[in-house]
One Martini backbone bead per residue (centre of mass of N, CA, C, O) as a GRO file, in nm:
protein
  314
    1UNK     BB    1   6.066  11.085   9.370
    2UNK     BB    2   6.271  11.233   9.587
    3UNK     BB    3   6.597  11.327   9.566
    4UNK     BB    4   6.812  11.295   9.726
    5UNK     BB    5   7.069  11.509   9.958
    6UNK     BB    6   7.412  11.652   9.894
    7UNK     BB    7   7.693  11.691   9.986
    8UNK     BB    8   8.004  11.883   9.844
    9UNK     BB    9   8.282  11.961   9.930
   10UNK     BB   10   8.505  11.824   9.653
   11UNK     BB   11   8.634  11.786   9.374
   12UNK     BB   12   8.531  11.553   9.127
   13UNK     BB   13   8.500  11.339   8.899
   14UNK     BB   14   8.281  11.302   8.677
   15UNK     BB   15   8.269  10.991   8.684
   16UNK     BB   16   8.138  11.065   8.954
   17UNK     BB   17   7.907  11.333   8.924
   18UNK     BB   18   7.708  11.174   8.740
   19UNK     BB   19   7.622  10.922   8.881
   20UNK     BB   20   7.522  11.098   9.165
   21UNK     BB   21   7.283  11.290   8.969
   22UNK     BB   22   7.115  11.055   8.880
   23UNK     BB   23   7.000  11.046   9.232
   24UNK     BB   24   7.043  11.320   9.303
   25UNK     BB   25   7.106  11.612   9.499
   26UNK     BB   26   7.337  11.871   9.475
   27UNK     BB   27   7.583  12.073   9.653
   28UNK     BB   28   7.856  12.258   9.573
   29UNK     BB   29   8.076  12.409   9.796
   30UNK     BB   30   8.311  12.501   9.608
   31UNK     BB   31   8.103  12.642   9.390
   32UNK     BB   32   8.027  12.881   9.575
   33UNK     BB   33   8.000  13.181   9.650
   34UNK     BB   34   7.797  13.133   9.916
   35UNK     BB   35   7.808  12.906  10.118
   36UNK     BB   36   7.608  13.069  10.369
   37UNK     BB   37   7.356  13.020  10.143
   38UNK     BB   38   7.338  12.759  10.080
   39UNK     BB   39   7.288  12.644  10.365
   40UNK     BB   40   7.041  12.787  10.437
   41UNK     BB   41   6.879  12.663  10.201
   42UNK     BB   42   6.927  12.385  10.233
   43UNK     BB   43   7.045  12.192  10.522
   44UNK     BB   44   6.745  12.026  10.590
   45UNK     BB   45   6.806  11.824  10.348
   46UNK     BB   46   7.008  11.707  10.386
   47UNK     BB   47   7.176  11.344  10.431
   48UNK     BB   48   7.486  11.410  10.283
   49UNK     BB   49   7.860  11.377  10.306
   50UNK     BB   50   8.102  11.463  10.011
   51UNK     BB   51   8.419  11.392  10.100
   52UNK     BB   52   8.754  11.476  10.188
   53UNK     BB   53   9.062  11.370  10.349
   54UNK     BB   54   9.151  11.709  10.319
   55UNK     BB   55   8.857  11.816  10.439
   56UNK     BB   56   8.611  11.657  10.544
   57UNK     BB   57   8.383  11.746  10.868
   58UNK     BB   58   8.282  11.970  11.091
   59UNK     BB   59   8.083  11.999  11.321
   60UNK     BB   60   7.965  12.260  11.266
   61UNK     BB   61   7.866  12.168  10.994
   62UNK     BB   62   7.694  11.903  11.114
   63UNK     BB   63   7.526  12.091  11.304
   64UNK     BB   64   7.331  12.199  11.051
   65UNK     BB   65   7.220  11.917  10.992
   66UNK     BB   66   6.927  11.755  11.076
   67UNK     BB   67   6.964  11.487  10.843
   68UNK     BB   68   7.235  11.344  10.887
   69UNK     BB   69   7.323  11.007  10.771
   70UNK     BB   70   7.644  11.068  10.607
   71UNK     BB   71   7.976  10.988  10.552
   72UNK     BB   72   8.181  11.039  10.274
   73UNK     BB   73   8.494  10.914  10.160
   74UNK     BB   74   8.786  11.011   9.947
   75UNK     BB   75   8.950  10.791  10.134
   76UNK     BB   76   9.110  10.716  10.405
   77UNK     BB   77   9.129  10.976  10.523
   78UNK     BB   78   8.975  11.114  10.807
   79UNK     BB   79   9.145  11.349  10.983
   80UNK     BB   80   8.894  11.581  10.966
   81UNK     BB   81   8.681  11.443  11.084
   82UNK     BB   82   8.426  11.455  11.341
   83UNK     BB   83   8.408  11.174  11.531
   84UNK     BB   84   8.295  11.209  11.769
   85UNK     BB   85   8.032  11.352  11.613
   86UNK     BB   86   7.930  11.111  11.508
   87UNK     BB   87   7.888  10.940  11.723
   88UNK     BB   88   7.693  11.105  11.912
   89UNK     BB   89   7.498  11.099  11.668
   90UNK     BB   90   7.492  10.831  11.462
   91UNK     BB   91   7.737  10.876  11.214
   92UNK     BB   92   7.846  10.754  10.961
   93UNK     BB   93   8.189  10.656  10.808
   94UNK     BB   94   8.303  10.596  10.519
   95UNK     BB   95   8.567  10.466  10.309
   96UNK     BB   96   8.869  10.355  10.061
   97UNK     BB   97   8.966  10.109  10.118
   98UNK     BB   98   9.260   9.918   9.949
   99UNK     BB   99   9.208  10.024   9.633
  100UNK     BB  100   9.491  10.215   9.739
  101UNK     BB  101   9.752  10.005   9.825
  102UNK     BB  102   9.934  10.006   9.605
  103UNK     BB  103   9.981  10.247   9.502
  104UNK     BB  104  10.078  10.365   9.708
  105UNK     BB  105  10.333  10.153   9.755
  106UNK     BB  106  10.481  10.261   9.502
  107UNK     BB  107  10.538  10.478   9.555
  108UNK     BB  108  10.746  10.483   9.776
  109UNK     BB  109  10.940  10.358   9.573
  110UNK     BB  110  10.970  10.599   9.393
  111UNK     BB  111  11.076  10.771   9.606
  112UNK     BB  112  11.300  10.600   9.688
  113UNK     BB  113  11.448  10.599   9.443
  114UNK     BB  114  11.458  10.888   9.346
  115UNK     BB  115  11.634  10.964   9.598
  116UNK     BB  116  11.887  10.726   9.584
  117UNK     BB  117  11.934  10.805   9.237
  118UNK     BB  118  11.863  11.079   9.178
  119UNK     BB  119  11.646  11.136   8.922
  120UNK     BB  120  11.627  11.448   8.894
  121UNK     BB  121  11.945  11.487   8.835
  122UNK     BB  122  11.970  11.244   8.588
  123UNK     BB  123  11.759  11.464   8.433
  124UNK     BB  124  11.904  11.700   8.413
  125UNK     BB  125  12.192  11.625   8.317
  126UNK     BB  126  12.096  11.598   8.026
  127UNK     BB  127  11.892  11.863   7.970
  128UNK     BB  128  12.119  12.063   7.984
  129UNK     BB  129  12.449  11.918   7.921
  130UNK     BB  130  12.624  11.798   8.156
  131UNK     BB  131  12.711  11.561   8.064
  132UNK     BB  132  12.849  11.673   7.779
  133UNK     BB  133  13.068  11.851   7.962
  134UNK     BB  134  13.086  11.653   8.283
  135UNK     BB  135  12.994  11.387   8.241
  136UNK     BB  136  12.959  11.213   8.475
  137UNK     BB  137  12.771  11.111   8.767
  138UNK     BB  138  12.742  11.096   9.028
  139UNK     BB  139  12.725  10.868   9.287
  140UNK     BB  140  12.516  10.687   9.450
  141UNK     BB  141  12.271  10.462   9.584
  142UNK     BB  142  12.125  10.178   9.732
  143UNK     BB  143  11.827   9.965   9.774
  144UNK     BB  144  11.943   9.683   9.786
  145UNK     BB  145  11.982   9.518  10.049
  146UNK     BB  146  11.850   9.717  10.259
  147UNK     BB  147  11.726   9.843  10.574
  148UNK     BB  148  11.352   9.844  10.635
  149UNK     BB  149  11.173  10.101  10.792
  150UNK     BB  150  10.828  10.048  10.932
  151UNK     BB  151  10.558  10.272  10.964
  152UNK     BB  152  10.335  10.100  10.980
  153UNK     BB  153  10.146   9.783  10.914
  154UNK     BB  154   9.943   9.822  10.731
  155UNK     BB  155   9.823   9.750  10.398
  156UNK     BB  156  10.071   9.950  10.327
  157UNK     BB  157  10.280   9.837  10.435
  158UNK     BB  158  10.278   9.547  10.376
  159UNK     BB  159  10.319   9.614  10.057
  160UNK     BB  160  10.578   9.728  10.076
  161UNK     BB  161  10.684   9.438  10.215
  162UNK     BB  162  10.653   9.303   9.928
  163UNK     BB  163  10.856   9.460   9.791
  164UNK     BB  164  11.110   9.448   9.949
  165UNK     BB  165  11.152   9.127   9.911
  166UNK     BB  166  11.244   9.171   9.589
  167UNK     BB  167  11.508   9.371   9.739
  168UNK     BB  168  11.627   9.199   9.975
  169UNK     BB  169  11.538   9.319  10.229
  170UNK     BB  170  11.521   9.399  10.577
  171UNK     BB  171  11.259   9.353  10.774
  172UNK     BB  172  11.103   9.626  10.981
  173UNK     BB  173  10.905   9.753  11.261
  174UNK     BB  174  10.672   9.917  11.393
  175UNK     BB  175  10.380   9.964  11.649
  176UNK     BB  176  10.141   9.895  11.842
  177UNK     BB  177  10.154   9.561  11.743
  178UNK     BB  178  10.254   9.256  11.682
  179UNK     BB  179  10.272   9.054  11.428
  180UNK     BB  180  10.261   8.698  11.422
  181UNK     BB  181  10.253   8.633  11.108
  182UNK     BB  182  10.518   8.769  11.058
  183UNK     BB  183  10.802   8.800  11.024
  184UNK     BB  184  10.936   9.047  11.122
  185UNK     BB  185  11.057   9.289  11.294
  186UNK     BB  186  10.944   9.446  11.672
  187UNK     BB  187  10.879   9.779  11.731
  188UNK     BB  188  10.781  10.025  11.926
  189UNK     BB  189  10.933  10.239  11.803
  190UNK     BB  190  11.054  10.476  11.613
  191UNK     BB  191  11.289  10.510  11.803
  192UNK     BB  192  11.392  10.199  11.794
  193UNK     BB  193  11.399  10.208  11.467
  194UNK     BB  194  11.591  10.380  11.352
  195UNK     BB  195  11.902  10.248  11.426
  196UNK     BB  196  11.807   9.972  11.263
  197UNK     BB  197  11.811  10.135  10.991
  198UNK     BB  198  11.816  10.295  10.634
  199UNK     BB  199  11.499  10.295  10.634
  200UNK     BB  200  11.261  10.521  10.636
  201UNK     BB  201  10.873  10.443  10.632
  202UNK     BB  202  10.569  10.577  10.599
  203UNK     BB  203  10.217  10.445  10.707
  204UNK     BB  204  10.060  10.582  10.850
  205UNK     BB  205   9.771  10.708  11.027
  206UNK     BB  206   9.587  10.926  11.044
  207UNK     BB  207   9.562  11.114  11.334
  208UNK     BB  208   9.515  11.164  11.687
  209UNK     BB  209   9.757  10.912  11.731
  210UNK     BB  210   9.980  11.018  11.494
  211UNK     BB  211  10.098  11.250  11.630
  212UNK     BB  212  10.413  11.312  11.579
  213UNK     BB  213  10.526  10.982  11.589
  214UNK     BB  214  10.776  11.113  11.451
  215UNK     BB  215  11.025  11.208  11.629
  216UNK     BB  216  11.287  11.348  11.728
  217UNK     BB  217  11.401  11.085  11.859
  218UNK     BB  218  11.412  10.943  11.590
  219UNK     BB  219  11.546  11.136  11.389
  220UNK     BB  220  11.810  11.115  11.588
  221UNK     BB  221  11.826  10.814  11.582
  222UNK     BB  222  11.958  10.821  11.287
  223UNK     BB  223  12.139  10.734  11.079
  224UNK     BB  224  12.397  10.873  10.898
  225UNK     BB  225  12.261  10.860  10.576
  226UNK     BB  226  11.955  10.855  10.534
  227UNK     BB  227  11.622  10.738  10.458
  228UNK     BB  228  11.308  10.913  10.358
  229UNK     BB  229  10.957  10.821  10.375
  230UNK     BB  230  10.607  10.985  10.300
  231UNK     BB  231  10.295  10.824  10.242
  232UNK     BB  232  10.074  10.973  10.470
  233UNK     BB  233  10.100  11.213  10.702
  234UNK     BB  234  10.258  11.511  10.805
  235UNK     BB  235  10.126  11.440  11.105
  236UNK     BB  236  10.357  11.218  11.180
  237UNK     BB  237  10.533  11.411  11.192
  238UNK     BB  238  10.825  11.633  11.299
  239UNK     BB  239  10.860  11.890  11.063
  240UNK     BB  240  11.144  11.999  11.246
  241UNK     BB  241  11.269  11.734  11.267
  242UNK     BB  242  11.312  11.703  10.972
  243UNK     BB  243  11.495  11.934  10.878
  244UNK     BB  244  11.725  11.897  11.079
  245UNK     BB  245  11.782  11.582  10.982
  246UNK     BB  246  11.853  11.709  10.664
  247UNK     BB  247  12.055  11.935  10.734
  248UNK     BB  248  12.272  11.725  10.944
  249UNK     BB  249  12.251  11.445  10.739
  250UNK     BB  250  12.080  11.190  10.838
  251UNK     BB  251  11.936  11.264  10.600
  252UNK     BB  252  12.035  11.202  10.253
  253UNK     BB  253  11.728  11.099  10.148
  254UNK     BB  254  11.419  11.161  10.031
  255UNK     BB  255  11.059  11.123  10.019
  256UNK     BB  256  10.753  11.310   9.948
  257UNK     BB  257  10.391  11.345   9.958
  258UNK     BB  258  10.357  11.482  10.287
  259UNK     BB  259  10.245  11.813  10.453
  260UNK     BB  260  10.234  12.023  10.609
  261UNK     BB  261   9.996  12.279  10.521
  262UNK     BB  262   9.878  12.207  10.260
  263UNK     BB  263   9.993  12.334   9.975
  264UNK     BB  264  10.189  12.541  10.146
  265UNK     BB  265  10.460  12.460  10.229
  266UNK     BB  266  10.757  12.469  10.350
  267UNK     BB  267  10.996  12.612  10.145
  268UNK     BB  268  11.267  12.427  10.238
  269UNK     BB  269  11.243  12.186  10.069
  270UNK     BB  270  11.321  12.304   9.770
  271UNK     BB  271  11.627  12.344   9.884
  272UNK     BB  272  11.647  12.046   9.842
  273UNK     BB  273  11.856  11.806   9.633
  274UNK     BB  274  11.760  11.538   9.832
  275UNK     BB  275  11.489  11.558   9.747
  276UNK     BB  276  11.145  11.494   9.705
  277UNK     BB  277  10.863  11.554   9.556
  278UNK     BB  278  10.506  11.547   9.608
  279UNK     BB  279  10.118  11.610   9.557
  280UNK     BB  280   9.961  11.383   9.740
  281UNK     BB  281   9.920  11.131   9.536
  282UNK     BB  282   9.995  10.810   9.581
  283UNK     BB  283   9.656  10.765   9.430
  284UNK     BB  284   9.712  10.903   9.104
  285UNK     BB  285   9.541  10.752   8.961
  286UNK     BB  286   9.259  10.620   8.756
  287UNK     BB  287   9.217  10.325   8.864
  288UNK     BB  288   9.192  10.423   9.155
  289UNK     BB  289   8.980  10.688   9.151
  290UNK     BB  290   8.745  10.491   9.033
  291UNK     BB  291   8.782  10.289   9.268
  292UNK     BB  292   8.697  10.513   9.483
  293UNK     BB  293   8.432  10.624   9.386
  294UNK     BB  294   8.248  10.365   9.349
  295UNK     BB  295   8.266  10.299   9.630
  296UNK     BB  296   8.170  10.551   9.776
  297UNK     BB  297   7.890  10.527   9.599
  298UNK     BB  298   7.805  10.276   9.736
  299UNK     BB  299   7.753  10.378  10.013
  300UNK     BB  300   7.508  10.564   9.915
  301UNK     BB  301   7.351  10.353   9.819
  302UNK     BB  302   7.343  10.161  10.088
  303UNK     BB  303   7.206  10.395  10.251
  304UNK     BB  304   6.920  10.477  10.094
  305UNK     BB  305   6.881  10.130  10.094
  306UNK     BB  306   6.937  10.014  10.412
  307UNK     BB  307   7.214   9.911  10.367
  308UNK     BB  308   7.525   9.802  10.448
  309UNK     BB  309   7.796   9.945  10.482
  310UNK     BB  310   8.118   9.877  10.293
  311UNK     BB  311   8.296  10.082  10.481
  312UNK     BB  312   8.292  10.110  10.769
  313UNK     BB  313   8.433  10.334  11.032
  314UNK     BB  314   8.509  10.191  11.395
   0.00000   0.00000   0.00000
């Protein structure tokens, strides 16, 4: 029997790619000399699509495959997939929830405290020799006891605040409809929560529902000296009113995972030292990303053995 055939948007570790050749046939679109040779001699067998959340796949492309039965994501982020397009033609699309959501709430603190106690600048006083010529260093912000504002309390925000609760902090949060069975206080808007709050935390999906969505008027209704993190999407922020925002002092330590235009980036991040950047890594464990892969996997054979997928996405 033959095996059926993938199309591979984006590099996957072998771990996940040693397992898929052994049931498939693989067509590695990344490592392609000529993308546009290679869809025109398979187009026609592709069966399904193993893309990843910033990579996607669009119309354009699915438009050319007229055997495509499964788009599978690896990652929990779908919005660069063109969902009209799959619904259209009755694509099921499925992605990688759940698996990833501590560790991606673990960054959040991560970001959170390297920006509030500036570790980034407590490692460079040590290891220039600041310390030793200039004594101690300037004091920082605690994180422990301040109000905690989550935009998006789904899987991964409700983490974020179960973490919170460990560092006695007050949550609130903002949301498209209130959670009734959590404690916490419910803002319609995050410009309503922002200045109720000292720590302003992204948790939101991303896609056309979410763009833009911390907008200028949440960030200028920040109190000034706020802290703001970003593990969610570049695209859920205005990042021209978050750059003035930092600029103005009203966030006066940022932690960011991602950004608009990755991984080409505003070159003006890199110029705040009350900034941390990270390469939006927020799921980038060995443990998460073998057990995204897993998933992702799973779900490609529960396709092609006719059972119902395990995270389609509704």
């Amino acid at each position: 029997m033959d095996k059926p055939e993938l199309l591979v948007m984006g590099v996957l570790p072998d771990w996940d790619l040693e397992p898929l050749r052994q049931r498939h046939v693989l067509h590695l679109l990344y490592e392609a000399a000529d993308p546009e040779a290679l869809l025109a001699e398979h187009a026609a067998k592709i069966r399904a699509i193993v893309t990843k959340g910033e990579i996607g796949a669009s119309a354009d492309l699915m438009g050319r495959l007229p055997r495509l039965g499964l788009v599978a994501c690896y990652g929990v982020g779908i919005d660069a997939i063109d969902r009209a397009w799959c619904a259209a033609h009755g694509v099921p699309i499925t992605n990688t929830p759940d698996v990833l959501t501590e560790d991606v709430a673990d960054m959040a603190f991560a970001l959170l405290l390297a920006a509030a106690r500036e570790i980034p600048r407590a490692d460079r006083w040590v290891r220039d020799g600041t310390w030793a010529r200039e004594g101690s260093m300037p004091l920082t912000t605690r994180v422990w006891g301040k109000r905690l504002g989550i935009v998006g309390l789904g899987r991964i925000g409700q983490a974020v605040a179960k973490r919170a609760e460990g560092f006695g902090m007050e949550i609130r949060y903002s949301g498209r409809t209130p959670k009734a069975h959590l404690p916490y206080r419910h803002y319609p808007t995050p410009a309503a929560l922002a200045p109720e709050v000292d720590i302003l935390v992204c948790c939101a999906m991303g896609g056309p529902a979410t763009q833009g969505l911390i907008d200028r008027a949440a960030f200028e209704a920040l109190r000034p000296g706020s802290i703001f993190v970003n593990v969610s999407r570049g695209s859920c922020c205005d990042e021209a009113a978050l750059l003035d925002a930092i600029r103005a002092g009203r966030i006066a330590f940022a932690g960011l995972d991602v950004f608009h235009n990755e991984p080409e980036i505003d070159p003006e991040f890199a110029g705040f030292p009350d900034v941390v950047l990270a390469p939006h890594a927020a799921s980038g464990t060995v443990e998460t990303r073998k057990a995204m892969g897993k998933l992702m996997r799973d779900n490609v054979e529960a396709f092609f053995a006719g059972k119902p997928l395990l995270t389609e996405v509704r």
